[in-house]
C-alpha positions as CSV (number, residue, x, y, z in Angstrom):
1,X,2.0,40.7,5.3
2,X,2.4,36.9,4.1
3,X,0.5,35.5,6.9
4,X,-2.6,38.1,5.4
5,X,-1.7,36.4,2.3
6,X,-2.2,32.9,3.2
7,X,-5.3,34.1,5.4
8,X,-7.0,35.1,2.0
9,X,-6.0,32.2,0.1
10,X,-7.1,29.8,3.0
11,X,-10.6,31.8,2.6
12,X,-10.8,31.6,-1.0
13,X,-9.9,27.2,-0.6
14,X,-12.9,27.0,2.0
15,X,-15.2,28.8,-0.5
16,X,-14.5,26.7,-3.5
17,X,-14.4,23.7,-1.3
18,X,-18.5,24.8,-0.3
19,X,-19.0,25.7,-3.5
20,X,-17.8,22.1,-5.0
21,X,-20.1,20.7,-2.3
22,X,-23.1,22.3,-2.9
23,X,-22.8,21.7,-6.8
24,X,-21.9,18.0,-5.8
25,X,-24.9,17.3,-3.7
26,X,-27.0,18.8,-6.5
27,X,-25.1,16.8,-9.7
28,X,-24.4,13.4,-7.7
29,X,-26.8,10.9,-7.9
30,X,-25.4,9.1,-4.9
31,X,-24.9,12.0,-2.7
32,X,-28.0,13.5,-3.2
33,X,-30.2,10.1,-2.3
34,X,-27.7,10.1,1.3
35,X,-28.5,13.8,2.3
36,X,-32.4,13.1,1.3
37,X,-31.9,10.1,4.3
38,X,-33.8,11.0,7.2
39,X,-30.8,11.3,9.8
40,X,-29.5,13.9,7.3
41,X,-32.9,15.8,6.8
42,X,-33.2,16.1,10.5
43,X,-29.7,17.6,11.0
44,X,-30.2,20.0,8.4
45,X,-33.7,21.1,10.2
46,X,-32.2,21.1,13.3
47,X,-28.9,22.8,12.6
48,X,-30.2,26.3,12.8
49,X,-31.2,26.2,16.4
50,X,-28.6,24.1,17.3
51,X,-26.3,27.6,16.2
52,X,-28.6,29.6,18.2
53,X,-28.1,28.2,21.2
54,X,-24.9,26.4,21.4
55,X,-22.9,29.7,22.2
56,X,-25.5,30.3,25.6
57,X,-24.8,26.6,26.8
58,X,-21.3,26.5,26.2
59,X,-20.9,29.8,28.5
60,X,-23.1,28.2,31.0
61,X,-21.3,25.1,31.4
62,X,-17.7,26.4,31.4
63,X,-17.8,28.1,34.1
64,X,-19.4,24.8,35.8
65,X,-16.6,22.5,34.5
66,X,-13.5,24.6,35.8
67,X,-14.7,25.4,39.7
């Protein structure tokens, strides 16, 4: 019962904390001209398929790495 507890709190912290973010990348002058840099841009076009196929790769090469 606690440990569901803290799971739920710890969930609710990792929401505000992304929610913070987002509202700070929007309302900060300073963070907002650093994620409009190019390496950030690219990362954030790239990210998507990066998720895609990270899980295929990673159970490709695992089974390489422990032979």
């Amino acid at each position: 019962m606690r440990q569901d507890y803290f799971d739920c709190v710890t969930d609710e912290i990792y929401g505000l904390a992304a929610a913070v973010l987002i509202v700070a990348s929007i309302e900060v002058a300073k963070l907002r001209a650093l994620l409009n840099k190019p390496v950030p841009q690219f990362l954030g076009r790239i990210s998507y398929s990066l998720y895609l196929i990270h899980a295929p790769i990673i159970l490709a090469i695992t089974p390489m790495l422990f032979r």
